[in-house]
N, C-alpha and C positions, 0 to 999 in steps of 0.2 A: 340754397342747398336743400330745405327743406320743402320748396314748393317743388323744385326739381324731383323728389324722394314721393313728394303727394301724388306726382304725375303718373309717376310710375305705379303708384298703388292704382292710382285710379285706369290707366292702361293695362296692368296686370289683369284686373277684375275683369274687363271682356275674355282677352284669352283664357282666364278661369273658367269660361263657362263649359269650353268644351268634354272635359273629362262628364260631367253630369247632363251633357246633350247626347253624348255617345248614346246609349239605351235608346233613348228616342229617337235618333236617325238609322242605328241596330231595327229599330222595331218597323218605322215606316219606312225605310226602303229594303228590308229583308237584307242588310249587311253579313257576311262573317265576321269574324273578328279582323282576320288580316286587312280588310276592305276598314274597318272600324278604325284600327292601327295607322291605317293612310290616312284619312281623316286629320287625325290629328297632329301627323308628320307632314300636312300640307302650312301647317301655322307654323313651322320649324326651318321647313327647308330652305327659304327664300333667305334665310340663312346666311349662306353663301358667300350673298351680297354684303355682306356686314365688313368685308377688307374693304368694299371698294368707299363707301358712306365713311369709316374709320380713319380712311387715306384720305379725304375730304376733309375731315373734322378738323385733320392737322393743319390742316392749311385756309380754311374758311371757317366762318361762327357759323355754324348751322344752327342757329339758336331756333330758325321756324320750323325748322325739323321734329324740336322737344315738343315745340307748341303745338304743332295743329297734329302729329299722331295718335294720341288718344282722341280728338276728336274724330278722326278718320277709322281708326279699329273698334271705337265704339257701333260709329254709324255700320261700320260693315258685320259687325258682330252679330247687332240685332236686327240684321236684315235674314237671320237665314232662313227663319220661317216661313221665308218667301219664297224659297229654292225651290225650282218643280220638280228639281232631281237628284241624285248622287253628283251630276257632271256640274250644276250649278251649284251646288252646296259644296263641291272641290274647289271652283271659282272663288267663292264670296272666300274662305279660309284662305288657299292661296293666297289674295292680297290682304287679308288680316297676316299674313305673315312676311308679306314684303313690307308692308307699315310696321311691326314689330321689328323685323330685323332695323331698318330706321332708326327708329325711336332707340332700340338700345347701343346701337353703335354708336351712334352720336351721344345719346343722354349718359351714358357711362361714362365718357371722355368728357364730356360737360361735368359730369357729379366729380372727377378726378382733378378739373383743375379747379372748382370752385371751392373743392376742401383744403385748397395750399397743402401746408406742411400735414396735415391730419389728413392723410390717404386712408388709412386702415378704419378711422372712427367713420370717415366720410361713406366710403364704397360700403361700409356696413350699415348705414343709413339708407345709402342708396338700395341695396340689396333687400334690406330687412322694407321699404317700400314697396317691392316687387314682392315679395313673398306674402306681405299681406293682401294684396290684389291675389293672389292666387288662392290666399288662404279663401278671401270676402266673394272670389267668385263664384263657386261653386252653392255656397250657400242663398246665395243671391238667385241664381240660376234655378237650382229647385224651389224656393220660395214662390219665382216668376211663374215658373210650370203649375204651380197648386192656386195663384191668381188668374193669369193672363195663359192665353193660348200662346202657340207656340211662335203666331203671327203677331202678337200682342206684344213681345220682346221687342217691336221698332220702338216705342217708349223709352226704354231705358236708355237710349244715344243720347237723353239730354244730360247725364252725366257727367259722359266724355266731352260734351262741347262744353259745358263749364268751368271740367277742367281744363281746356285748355285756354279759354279764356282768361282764368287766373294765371293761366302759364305767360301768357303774351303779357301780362301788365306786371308782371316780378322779374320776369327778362328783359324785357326791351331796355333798361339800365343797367342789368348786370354787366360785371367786364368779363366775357369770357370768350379770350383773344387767341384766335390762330399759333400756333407758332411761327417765329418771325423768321425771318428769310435765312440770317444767316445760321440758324441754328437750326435747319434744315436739315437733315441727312436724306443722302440720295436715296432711292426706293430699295435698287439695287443691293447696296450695301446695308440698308437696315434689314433686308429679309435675311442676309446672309447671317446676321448678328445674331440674328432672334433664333434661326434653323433647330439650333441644339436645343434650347431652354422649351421651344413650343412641339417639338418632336416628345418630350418628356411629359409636355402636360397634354398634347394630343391622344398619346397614350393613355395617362391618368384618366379623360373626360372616354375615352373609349371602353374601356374597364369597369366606369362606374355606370354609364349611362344605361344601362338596362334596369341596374336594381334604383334607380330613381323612376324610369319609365313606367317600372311595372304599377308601384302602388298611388304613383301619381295618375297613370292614366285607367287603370284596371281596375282596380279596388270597386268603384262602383259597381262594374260591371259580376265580379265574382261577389262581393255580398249581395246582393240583388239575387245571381243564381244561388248564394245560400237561403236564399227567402227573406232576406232583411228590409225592407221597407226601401222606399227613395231615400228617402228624408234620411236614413241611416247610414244608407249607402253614401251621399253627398256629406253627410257629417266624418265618414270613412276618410275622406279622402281631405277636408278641411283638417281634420285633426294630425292627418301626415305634411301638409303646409305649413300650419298654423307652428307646429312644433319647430319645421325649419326656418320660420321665420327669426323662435328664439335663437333655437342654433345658433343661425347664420348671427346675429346681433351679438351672441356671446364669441363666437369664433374670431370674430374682426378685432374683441376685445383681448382674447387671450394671445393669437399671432401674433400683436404686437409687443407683447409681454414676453411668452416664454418661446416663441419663436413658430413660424407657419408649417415648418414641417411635424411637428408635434400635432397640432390638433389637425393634423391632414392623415396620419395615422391612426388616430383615434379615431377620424370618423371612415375610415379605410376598412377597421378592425368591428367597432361598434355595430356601427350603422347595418350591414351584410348580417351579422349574428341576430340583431335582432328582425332581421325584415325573415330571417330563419325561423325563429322561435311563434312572431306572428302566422306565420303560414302554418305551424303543427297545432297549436289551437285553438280551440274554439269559443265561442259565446264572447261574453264584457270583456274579460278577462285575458284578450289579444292585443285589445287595443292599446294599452299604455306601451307594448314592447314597437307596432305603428308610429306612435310618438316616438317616439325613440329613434327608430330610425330614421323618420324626417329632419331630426333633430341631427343627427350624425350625419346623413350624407349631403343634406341638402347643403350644409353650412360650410362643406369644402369648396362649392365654388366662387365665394366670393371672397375664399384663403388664395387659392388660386390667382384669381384676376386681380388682388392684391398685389402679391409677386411680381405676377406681368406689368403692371405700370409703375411698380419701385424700379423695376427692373431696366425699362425700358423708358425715362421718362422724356429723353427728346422725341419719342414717339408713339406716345402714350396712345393715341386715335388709333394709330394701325395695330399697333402691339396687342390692345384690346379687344379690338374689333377681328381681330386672326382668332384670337382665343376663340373667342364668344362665338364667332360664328360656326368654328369647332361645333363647341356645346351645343349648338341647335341643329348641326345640320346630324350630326352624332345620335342626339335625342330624339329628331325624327327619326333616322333609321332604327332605332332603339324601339320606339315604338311600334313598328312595323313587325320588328323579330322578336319583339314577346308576343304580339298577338297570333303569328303564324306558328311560334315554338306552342303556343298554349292552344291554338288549332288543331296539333299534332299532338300533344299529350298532355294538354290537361292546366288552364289558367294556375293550380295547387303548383306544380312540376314548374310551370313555366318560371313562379314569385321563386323557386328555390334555385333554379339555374341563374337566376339573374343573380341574387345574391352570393351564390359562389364567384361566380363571375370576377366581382367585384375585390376579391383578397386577394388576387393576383396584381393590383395595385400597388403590393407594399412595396415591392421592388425599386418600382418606378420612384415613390416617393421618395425614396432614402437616395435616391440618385441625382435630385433637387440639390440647384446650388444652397447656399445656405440661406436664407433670408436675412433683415434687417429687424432688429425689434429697437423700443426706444429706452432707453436709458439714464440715471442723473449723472452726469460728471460731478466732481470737486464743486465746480465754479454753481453747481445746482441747474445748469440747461442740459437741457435734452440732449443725447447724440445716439447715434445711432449705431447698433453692435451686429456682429453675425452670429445665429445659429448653429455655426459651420460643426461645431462638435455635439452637436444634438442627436 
């Protein structure tokens, strides 16, 4: 589980790179921001794909899937510097994002059943892995920039292929087995199961997705045009990961305690107010309310994907992999419309639309079945309770 959790950090870290390459492909191919936006919505969209790998997972170990993906998004990662153009640098992303969608449809259905009965400790493991890869890439990224040219980034792939070398010799023994035939359910019939439950969180990842888009992907970009240094600018934006890593690691902790629709509130209500307060002002003295909000919204989605595989666990691969694919293909479009809304009036304007945006959420989440948290019986074992009056 926890090599599984390393993978992830260390796959996370190339897609980290792009929010702090932005500026730089801004600056050498004379970018707008909407063109910037796409950019980074091409490592999302591929997306998509994430039911059809998810529907796989159920039914096959795609354990070389975990394996060789980081070393594939590494290699393509640190090839951009090679791109002659905006159309080949859409390229090289593009499949940094059909290897991601991979890697996480699959690896999250692998992190789900290798946690057994500890779903909620597990996916937060698995999560708070991803989040540090995003946290560790961007600071890596401009470190690279103030070393190595921007052609110089082909070094770095030896990473990725290490890890996934560790990956192949911690798997090839694991059990981590298909579901079996008879406990199958038709396609058919598990879409139709899931419809209500993923129409609610589809909702949910649509609502929230801009005011995560904005400071993950932008923050660079608007401290920089306030005169801030690189190095500040990519600590901007490390320090809004870094915070959702803890989130996310406390969130998986408290779900299972005082129930998921609580802390999917709070970071519905939190998280939006402070990405508000961040945008009014200025200097040191912004940043903690930044943390705060990585901390708040990043850490509802692995409340969420929680849900979805207590929810659904004869189908835990598709169930997952619908969500997540949501999340990404959402999060690309999300990025495209804060960069064009911020074209139109202003990156300040755009950080405060997104975070309204987002409190229109509360709805949705009071409308979540109840979840399951864990409990001691008499006998002193665990059982599991609902939410339902939360």
């Amino acid at each position: 589980m926890f090599a599984v959790a390393a993978g992830h950090t260390v796959h996370d870290t190339y897609v980290g790179f792009v929010p702090v390459l932005l500026p730089t492909f801004v600056e050498r191919f004379a970018l707008s921001n909407t063109r910037a936006g796409s950019l980074a919505a091409l490592t999302q969209l591929p997306s998509i794909l994430q039911p059809v790998f998810g529907h796989l997972a159920d039914r096959l170990a795609l354990r070389w899937v975990v394996t060789l993906a980081p070393a594939v998004t590494a290699t393509l990662m640190s090839l951009v510097g090679w791109a002659p153009g905006y159309v080949g640098l859409a390229v090289l992303l593009l499949f940094v994002g059909i290897s991601s969608a991979a890697f996480h449809a699959v690896g999250s259905a692998t992190a789900g059943r290798l946690s057994a009965r500890h779903l909620g400790k597990g996916l937060s493991v698995w999560m708070v892995g991803g989040e540090l890869g995003s946290t560790l890439g961007p600071i890596l990224a401009a470190g690279a920039l103030t070393v190595l040219s921007l052609k110089g980034f082909s070094l770095l792939m030896i990473l990725g292929w290490a890890a996934s070398l560790v990956l192949y010799v911690r798997l090839r023994r694991a059990r981590v087995r298909a579901t079996v035939s008879a406990d199958r359910p038709d396609l058919r019939h598990s879409l139709g199961k899931m419809r209500p439950m993923l129409l609610l969180m589809g909702g949910l990842v649509i609502l929230r997705a801009m005011s995560v888009s904005a400071p993950w992907v932008f923050t660079p970009i608007l401290l920089k045009h306030e005169g801030s240094s690189g190095l500040v600018a990519a600590a901007g934006v490390t320090l809004f990961q870094a915070s959702g890593m803890l989130g996310t690691l406390g969130a998986g902790w408290l779900g299972d305690r005082v129930g998921r629709r609580k802390v999917l509130l709070f970071g519905a209500i939190v998280g939006p107010a402070s990405l508000l307060v961040f945008t009014a002002l200025d200097g040191w003295i912004r940043f903690p309310f930044l943390g705060l909000a990585g901390a708040a919204m990043v850490s509802m989605h692995p409340v969420c994907m929680a849900m979805v595989q207590e929810t659904f666990p004869e189908s835990r691969g598709l169930a997952n992999a619908l969500y997540l694919s949501t999340v990404f293909v959402v999060s690309s479009g999300a990025a495209v419309a804060v960069g064009a809304l911020s074209d139109g009036i202003g990156l300040h304007s755009a950080f405060v639309v997104s975070a309204l945006i987002t409190l229109l959420s509360i709805p949705l989440i009071l409308m979540l079945p109840g979840s399951r948290k864990r409990t001691r019986s008499e006998d002193g074992r665990a059982r599991p309770v609902s939410d339902e009056g939360t």
